[in-house]
C-alpha positions as CSV (number, residue, x, y, z in Angstrom):
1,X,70.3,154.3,55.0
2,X,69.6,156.4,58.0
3,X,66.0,158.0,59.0
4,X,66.0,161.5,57.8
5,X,67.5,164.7,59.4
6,X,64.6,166.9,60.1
7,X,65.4,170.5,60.9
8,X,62.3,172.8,62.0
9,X,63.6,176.0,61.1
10,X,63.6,179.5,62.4
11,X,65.1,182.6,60.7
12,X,68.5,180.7,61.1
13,X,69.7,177.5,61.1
14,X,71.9,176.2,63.6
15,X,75.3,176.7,63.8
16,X,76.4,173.3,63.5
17,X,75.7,171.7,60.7
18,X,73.9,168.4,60.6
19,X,76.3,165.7,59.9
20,X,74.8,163.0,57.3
21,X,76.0,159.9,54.9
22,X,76.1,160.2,51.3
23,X,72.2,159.6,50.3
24,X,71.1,160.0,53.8
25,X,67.7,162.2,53.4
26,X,68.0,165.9,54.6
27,X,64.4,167.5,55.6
28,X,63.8,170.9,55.9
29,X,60.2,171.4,58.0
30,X,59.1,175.4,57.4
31,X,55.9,177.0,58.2
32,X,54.1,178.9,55.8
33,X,52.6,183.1,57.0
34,X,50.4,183.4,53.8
35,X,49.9,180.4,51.9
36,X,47.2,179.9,49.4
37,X,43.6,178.5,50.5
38,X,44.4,175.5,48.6
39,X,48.1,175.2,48.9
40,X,47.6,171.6,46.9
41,X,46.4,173.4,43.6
42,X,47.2,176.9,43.9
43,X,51.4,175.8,44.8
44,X,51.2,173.5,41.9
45,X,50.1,175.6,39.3
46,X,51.2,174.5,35.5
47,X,54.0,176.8,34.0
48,X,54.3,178.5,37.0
49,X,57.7,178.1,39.8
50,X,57.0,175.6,42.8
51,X,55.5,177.9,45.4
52,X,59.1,176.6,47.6
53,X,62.0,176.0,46.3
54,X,65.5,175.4,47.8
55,X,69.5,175.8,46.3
56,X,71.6,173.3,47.6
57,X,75.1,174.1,46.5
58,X,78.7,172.4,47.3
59,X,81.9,174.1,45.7
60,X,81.3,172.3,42.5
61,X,77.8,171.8,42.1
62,X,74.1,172.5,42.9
63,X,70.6,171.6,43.1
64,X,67.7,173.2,42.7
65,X,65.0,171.1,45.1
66,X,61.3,172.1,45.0
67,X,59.2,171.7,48.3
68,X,56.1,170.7,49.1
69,X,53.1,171.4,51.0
70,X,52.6,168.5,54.4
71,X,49.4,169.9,55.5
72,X,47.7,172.8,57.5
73,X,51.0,175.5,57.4
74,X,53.9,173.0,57.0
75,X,56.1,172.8,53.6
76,X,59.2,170.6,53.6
77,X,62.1,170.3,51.0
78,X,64.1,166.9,51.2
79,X,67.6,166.6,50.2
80,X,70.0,163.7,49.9
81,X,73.7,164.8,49.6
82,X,75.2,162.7,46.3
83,X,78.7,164.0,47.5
84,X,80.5,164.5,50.4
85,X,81.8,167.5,51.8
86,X,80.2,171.2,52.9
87,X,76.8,172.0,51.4
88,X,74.9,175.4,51.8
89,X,70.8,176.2,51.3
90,X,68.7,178.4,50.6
91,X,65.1,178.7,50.1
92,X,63.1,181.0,47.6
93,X,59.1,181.4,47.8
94,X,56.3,184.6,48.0
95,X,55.3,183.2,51.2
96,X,57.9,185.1,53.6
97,X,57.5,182.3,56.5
98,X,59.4,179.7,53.5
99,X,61.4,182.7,51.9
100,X,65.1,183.2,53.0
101,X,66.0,180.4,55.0
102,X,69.5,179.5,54.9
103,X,72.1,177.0,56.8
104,X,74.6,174.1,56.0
105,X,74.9,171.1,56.0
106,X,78.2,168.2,56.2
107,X,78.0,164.8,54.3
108,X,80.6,162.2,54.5
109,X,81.1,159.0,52.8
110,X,79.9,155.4,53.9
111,X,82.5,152.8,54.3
112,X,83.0,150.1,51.4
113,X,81.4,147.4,54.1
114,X,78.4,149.7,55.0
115,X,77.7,149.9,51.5
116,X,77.9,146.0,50.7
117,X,75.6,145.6,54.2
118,X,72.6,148.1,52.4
119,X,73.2,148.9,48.7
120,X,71.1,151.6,48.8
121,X,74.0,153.9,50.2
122,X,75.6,153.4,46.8
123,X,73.1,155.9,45.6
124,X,70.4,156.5,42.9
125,X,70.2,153.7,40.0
126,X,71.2,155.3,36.4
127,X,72.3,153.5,33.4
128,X,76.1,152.8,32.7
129,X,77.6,154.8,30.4
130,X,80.9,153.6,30.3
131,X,83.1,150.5,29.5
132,X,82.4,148.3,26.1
133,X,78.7,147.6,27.3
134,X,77.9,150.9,28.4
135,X,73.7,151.2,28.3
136,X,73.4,147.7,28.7
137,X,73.1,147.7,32.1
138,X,72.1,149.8,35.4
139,X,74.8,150.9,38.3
140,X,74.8,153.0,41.1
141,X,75.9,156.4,41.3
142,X,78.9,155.3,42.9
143,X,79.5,153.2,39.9
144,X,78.8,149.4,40.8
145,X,76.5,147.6,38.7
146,X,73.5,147.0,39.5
147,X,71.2,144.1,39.1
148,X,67.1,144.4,38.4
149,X,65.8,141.7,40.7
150,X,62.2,143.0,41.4
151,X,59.2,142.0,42.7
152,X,55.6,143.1,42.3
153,X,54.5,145.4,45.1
154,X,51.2,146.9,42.7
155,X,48.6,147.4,45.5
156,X,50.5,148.0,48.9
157,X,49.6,151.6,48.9
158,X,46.2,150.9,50.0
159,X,44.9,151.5,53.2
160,X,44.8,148.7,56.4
161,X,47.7,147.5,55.8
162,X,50.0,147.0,58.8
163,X,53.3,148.1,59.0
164,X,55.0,145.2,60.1
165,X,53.2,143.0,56.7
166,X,54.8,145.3,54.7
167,X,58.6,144.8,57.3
168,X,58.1,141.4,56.9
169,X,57.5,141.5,52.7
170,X,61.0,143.8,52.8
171,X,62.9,141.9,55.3
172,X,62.1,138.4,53.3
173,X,63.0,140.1,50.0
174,X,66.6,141.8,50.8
175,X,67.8,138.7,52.1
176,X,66.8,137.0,49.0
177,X,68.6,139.6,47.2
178,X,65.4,141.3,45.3
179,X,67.1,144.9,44.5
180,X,63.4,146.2,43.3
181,X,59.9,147.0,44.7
182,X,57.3,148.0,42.3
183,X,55.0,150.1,44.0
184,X,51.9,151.9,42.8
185,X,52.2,155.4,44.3
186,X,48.5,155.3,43.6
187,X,47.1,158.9,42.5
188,X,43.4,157.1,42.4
189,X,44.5,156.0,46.0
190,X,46.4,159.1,47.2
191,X,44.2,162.0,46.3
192,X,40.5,162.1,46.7
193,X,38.0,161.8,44.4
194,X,38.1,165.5,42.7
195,X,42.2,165.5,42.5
196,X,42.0,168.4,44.9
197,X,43.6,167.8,48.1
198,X,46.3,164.5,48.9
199,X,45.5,162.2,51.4
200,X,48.6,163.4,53.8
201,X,47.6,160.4,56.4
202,X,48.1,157.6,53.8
203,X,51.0,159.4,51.9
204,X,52.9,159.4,55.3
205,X,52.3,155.5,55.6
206,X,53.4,154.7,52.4
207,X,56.5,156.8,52.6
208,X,57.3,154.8,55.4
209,X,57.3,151.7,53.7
210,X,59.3,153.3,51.2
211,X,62.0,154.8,53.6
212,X,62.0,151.2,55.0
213,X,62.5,149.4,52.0
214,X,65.4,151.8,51.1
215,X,67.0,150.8,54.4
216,X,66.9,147.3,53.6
217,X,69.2,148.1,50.3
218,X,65.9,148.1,48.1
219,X,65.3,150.6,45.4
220,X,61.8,151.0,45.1
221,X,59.8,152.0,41.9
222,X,57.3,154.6,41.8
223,X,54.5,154.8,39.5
224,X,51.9,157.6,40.2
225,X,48.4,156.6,37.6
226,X,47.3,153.2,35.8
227,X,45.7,154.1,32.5
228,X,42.9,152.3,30.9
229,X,39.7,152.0,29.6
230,X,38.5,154.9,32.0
231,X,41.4,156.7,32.6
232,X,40.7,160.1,30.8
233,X,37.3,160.5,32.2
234,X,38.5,160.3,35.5
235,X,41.5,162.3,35.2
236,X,42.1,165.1,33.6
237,X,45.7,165.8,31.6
238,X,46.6,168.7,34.5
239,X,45.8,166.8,37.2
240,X,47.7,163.7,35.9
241,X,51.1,166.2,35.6
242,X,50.2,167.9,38.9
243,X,49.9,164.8,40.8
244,X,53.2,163.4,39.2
245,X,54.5,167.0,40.1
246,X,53.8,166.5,43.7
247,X,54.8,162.8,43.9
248,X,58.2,164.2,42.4
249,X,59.2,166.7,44.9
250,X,58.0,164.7,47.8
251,X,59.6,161.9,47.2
252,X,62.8,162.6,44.9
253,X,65.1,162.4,47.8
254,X,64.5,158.7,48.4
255,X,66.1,155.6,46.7
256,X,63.6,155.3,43.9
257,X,63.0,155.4,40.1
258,X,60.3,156.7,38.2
259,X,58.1,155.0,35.9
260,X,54.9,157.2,34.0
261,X,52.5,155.0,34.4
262,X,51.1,151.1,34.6
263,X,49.9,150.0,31.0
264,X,49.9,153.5,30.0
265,X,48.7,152.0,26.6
266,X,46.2,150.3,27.7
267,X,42.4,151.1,25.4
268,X,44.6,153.4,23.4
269,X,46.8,155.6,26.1
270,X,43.8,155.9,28.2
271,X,42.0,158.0,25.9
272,X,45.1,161.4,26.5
273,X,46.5,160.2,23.8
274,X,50.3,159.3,22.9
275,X,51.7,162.8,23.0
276,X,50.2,163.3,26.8
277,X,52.4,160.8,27.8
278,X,55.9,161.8,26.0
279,X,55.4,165.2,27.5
280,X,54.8,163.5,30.9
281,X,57.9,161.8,30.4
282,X,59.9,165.1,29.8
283,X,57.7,166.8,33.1
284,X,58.9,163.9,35.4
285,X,62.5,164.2,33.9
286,X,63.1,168.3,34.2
287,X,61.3,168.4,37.5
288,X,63.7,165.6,39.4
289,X,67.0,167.3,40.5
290,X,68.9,164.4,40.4
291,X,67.9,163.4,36.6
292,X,67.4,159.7,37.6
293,X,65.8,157.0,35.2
294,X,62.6,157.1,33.4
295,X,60.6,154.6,31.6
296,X,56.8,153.8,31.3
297,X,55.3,150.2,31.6
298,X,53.6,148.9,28.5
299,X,50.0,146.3,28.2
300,X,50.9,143.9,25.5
301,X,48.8,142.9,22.4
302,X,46.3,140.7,22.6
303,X,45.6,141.6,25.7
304,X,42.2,143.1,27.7
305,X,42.5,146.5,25.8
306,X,46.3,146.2,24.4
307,X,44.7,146.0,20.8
308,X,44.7,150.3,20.1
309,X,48.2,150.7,20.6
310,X,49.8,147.5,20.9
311,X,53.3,147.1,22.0
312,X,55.0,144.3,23.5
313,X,58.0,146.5,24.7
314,X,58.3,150.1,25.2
315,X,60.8,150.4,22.5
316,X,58.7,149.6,19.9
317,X,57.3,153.1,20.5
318,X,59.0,155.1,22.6
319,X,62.9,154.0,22.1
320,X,64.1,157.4,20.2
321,X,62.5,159.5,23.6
322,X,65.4,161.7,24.8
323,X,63.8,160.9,28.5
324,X,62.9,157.4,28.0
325,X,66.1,155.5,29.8
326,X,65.4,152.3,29.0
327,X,62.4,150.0,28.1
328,X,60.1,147.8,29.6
329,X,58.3,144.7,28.7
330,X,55.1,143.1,29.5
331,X,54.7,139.7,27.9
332,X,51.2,139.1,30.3
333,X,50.5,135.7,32.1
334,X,50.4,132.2,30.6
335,X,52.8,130.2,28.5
336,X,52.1,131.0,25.2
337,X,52.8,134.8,26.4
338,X,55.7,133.7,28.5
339,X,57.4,132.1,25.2
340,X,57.7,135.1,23.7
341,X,60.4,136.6,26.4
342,X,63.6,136.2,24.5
343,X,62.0,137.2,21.2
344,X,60.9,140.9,22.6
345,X,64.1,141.0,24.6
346,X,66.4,140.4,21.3
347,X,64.5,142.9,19.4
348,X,64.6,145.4,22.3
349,X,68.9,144.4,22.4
350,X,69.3,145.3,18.8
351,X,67.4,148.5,19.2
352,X,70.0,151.7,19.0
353,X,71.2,153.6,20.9
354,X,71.5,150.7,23.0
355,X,69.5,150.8,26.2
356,X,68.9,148.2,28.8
357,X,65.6,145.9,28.7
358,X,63.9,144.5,31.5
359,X,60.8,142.5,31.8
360,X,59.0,143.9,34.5
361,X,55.7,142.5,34.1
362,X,56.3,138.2,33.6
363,X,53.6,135.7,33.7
364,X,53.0,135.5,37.7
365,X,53.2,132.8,40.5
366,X,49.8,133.2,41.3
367,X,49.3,129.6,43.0
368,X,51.9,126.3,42.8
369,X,51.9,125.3,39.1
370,X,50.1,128.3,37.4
371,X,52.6,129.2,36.8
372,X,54.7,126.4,37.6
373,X,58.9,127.4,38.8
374,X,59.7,126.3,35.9
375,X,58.2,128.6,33.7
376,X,59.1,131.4,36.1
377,X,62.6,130.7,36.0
378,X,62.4,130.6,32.0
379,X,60.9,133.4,32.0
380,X,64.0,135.3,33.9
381,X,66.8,133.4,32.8
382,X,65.5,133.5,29.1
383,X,65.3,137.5,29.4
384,X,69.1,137.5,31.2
385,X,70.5,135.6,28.8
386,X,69.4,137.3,25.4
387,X,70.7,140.5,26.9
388,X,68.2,141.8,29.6
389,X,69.5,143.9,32.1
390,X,67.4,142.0,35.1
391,X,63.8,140.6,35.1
392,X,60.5,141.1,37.3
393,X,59.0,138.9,39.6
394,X,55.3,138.4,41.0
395,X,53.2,136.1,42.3
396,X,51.9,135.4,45.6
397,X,49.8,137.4,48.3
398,X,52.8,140.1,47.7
399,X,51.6,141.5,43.9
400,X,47.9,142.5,45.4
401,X,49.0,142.9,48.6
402,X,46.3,140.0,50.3
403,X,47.2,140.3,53.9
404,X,44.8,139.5,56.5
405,X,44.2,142.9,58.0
406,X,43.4,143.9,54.3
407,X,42.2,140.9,52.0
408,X,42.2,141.4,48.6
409,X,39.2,140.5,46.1
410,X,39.2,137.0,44.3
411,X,38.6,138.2,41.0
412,X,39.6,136.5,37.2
413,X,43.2,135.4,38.1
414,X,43.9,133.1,40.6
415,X,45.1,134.1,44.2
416,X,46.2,132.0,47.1
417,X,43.7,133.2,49.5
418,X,44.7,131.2,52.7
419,X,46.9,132.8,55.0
420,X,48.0,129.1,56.3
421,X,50.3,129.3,52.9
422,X,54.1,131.0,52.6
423,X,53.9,132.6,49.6
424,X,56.9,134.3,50.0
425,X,58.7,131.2,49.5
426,X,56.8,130.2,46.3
427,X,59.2,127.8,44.3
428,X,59.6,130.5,41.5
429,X,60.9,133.1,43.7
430,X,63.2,130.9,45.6
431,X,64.3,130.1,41.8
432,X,64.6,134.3,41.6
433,X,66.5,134.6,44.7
434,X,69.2,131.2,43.3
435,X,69.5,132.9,39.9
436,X,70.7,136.2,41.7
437,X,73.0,134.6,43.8
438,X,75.0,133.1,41.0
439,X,74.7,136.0,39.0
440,X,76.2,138.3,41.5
441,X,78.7,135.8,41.9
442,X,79.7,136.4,38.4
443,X,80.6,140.0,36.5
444,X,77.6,139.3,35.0
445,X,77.7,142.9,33.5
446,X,80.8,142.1,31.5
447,X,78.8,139.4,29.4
448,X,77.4,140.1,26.2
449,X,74.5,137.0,24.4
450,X,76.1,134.6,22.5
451,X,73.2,132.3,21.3
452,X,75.3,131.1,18.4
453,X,78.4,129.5,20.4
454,X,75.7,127.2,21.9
455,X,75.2,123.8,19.6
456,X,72.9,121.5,19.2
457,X,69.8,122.6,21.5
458,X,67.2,123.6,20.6
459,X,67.3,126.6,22.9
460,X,70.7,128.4,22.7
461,X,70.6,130.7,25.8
462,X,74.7,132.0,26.3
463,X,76.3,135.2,27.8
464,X,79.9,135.4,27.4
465,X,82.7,136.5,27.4
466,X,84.8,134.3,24.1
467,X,87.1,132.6,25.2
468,X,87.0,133.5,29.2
469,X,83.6,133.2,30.5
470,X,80.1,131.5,29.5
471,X,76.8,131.3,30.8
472,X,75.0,128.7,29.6
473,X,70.9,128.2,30.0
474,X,69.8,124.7,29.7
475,X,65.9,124.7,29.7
476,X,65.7,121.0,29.7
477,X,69.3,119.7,31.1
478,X,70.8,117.0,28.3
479,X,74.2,117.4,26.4
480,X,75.3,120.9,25.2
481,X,78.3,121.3,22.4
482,X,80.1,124.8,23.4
483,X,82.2,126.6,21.6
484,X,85.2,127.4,23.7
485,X,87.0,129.4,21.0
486,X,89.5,131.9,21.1
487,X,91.1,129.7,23.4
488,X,93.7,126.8,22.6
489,X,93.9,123.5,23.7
490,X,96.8,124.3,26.2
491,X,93.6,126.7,28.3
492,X,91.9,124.8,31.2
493,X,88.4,125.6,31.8
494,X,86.4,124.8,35.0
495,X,83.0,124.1,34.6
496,X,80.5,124.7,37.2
497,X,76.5,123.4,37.1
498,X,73.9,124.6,38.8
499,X,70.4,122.4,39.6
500,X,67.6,125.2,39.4
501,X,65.2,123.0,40.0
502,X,66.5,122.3,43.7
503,X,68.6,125.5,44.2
504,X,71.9,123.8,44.3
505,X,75.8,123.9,43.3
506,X,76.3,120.0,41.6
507,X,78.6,118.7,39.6
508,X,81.6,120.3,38.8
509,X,85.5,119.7,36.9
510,X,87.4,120.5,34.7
511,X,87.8,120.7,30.5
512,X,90.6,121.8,27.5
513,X,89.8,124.6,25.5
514,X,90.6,125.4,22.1
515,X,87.2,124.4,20.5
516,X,83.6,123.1,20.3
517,X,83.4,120.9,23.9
518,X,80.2,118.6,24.8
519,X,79.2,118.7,27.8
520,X,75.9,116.7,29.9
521,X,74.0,117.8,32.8
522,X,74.6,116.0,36.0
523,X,71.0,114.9,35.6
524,X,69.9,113.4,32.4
525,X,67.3,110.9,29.8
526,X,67.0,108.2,30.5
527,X,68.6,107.5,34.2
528,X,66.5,110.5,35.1
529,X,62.7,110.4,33.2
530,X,62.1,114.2,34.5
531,X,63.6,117.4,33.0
532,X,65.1,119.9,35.0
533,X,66.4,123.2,34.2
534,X,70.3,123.9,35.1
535,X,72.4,126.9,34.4
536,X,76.9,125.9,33.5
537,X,79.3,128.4,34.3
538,X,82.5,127.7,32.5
539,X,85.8,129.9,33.2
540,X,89.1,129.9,32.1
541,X,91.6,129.4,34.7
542,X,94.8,131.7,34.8
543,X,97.7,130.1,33.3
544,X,100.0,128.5,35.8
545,X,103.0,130.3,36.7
546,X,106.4,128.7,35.4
């Protein structure tokens, strides 16, 4: 993705219309002759019209974008074209400096290999809503599926950090294939202290490393509040909604998704109450033009003020919500919490209508062994494999942002606070980065769970497709019976394994179909006195031509 158009408009636009890509963001800077004292409050008022607003029409179709106020006299309305061809504007507001301002604009298509280079150009992520597993799974607008692989990003909206930490974080994560950056778009950060007025300095920064991250094919999730224990003392219920009001037409133009809030559960919904937070849901939902996903991020039971409202998964609450696009887990950190992944995950599959699941919250990397890689890569593969339509990663300096120019606090969990240490290459998210790679190597999205054509193991983790295509989990390597059925004994199967332990390809070769087939890890008791986790691919092969 390119950086953004920026008109600075007059009566008129120019003649010639800007050209753009699909997605590319489109800015409109105005100035404003008689805006009010506190353009902030007074041009977010509830009930009431944005105080700018802009039609963006093609021949078929067209959005309505709301501005919003950049500081001193300046309003902007962004706009990314979703299809290409001729688009008109024009804008509508009492202020007669924003009022009447009309032009074009001309978006054409990227190419097929500009779009593999930066996914992002593919568009917005919504869920699929076609084929035999439609709402199982995300895609882009364009249609390709798409494949949560995220990382933690909480705290990187704080101030002092660099620019180039943050290039570095990105650059490090799309080549590892991440797809995801969850950011806290931080209203206790981003406003001051009465709600009253945004800081437009720090905004600007963060929307940089936003714009960034987008250019580097990542998607980047927005949360704007973290409940808790304090939460409604702090924050009152309109300026919650007109922050996320605000943090919707700034940045709805950009590659992101919206998600209400972190633990938004958490000491029983922050003290608003559950109803304040399905109406936030259906605020965040009408106010974005381009209708793109919405979900909320839970606190589990159990947990440091999970016990009011407990929930391990959104959908245990929230699943019938018209707005509510698919659900999120938190399972918290440690393995007893970790273990009970593919439990929430099943019960979130078998939820209807279907929806996709992701875990977006894990038990973190927070130092070597705690947790160790191989509980991190249980933890995704676990959640792919029952059904999941992606999983979450943290762990590192990267989920609270410790970077040297701005260290974070050692507080109750542990935290790698030497700088001397990589944490970027942790051994769980080189695991993250291996598991994506086969996956997309795969049409992973064609694969439904099939625990029960896995035999004798004590942990039946299968996607497949009977008959065609299997995806086997094996948490501790060993023998595995498969059950290769609907084939017959005349199909040949490849098989494929994969060493997660050392990010590998290994053995590989061929077997006969037509019924339950045992097959052993390259790697097993008692030549080898250590476990290691593998994933098997096994595919039929076409049927040779006569």
């Amino acid at each position: 993705m390119g950086l953004p158009a920026v008109l600075l408009l007059g009566a008129w636009a120019s003649a010639q219309p800007p050209e753009l890509k699909l997605w590319e963001v489109f800015e409109l800077s105005l100035k404003a002759r008689s805006q009010p004292a506190n353009p902030y409050l007074e041009g977010l008022r509830e009930g009431v019209r944005p105080y700018l607003t802009a039609a963006f029409r093609s021949h078929e179709r067209t959005y309505l974008v709301a501005g919003f106020w950049d500081g001193e006299d300046t309003w902007k309305i962004r706009f990314a074209p979703p299809a290409p061809g001729e688009w008109t504007y024009e804008t509508f507001s009492v202020d007669p400096g924003l009022d009447g301002r009309r032009g074009r604009l001309h978006a054409t298509a990227w190419s097929e290999e500009e779009r593999q280079a930066v996914p992002t150009r593919r568009g917005l992520i919504y869920v699929s809503r076609r084929g035999p597993r439609a709402g199982r799974y995300f895609e882009y607008a364009d249609g390709t599926p798409f494949l949560w692989i995220g990382d933690t990003w909480w705290a990187w909206s704080k101030k002092g950090i660099h620019f180039t930490s943050f290039q570095k974080l990105a650059d490090d994560r799309a080549a590892k294939g991440f797809s995801i950056g969850q950011l806290y778009f931080a209203g206790d950060w981003l406003l001051a202290k009465s709600r009253d007025e945004p800081d437009l300095e720090q905004i600007r920064k963060v929307e940089e490393m936003i714009r960034y991250a987008n250019r580097r094919g990542i998607t980047v999730w927005i949360h704007a509040w973290w409940s808790g224990e304090r939460f409604a003392s702090t924050v009152k219920p309109e300026q919650a909604r007109r922050w996320w009001r605000y943090v919707v037409h700034r940045l709805a133009a950009y590659n992101v998704v919206w998600v209400l809030a972190g633990e938004y559960n958490m000491n029983n919904y922050g003290g608003m109450g559950l109803a304040f937070w399905k109406d936030l849901g259906e605020l965040i939902k009408r106010e974005d033009p381009y209708r793109r996903i919405v979900s909320t991020h839970p606190t589990p039971p159990l947990w440091s003020g999970g016990a009011q409202a407990p929930q391990w998964s959104t959908g245990e609450v929230l699943h019938k919500e018209k707005w509510l696009d698919y659900n999120q887990i938190q399972v918290g950190h440690g393995r007893s919490r970790n273990e009970m992944i593919p439990l929430v995950v099943r019960a979130d599959y078998a939820r209807r209508p279907a929806k996709p699941v992701v875990v977006t919250e894990p038990w973190y990397e927070f130092v070597p062994g705690a947790a160790a890689a191989e509980d991190v890569r249980f933890g995704a593969c676990s959640a792919i494999l029952s059904g999941a339509a992606g999983h979450t990663y943290g762990g590192g300096h990267i989920w609270w942002a410790h970077v040297p120019e701005a260290p974070a606090k050692q507080g109750a969990w542990p935290l790698e606070e030497s700088f001397q240490v990589n944490t970027l290459d942790y051994p769980g998210a080189l695991g993250m980065a291996f598991l994506a790679q086969i996956l997309r190597s795969l049409e992973w999205w064609l694969l439904e769970p099939h625990p029960e054509l896995v035999r004798n193991y004590a942990a039946p983790f299968c996607l497949a497709t009977p008959g065609k295509k299997y995806l086997v989990y094996l948490r501790w390597g060993g023998q595995v019976q498969l059950n290769l059925q609907p084939s017959t004994n005349r199909d040949v199967f490849e098989y494929q394994w994969f060493d997660l332990a050392e990010a590998r390809r290994s053995k590989s070769g061929n077997i006969t179909g037509g019924g339950i087939r045992e097959l052993s890890s390259p790697e097993t008791f008692p030549r080898f006195r250590q476990p290691k986790d593998w994933l098997l691919v096994v595919t039929r092969q076409a049927a040779p031509r006569n």
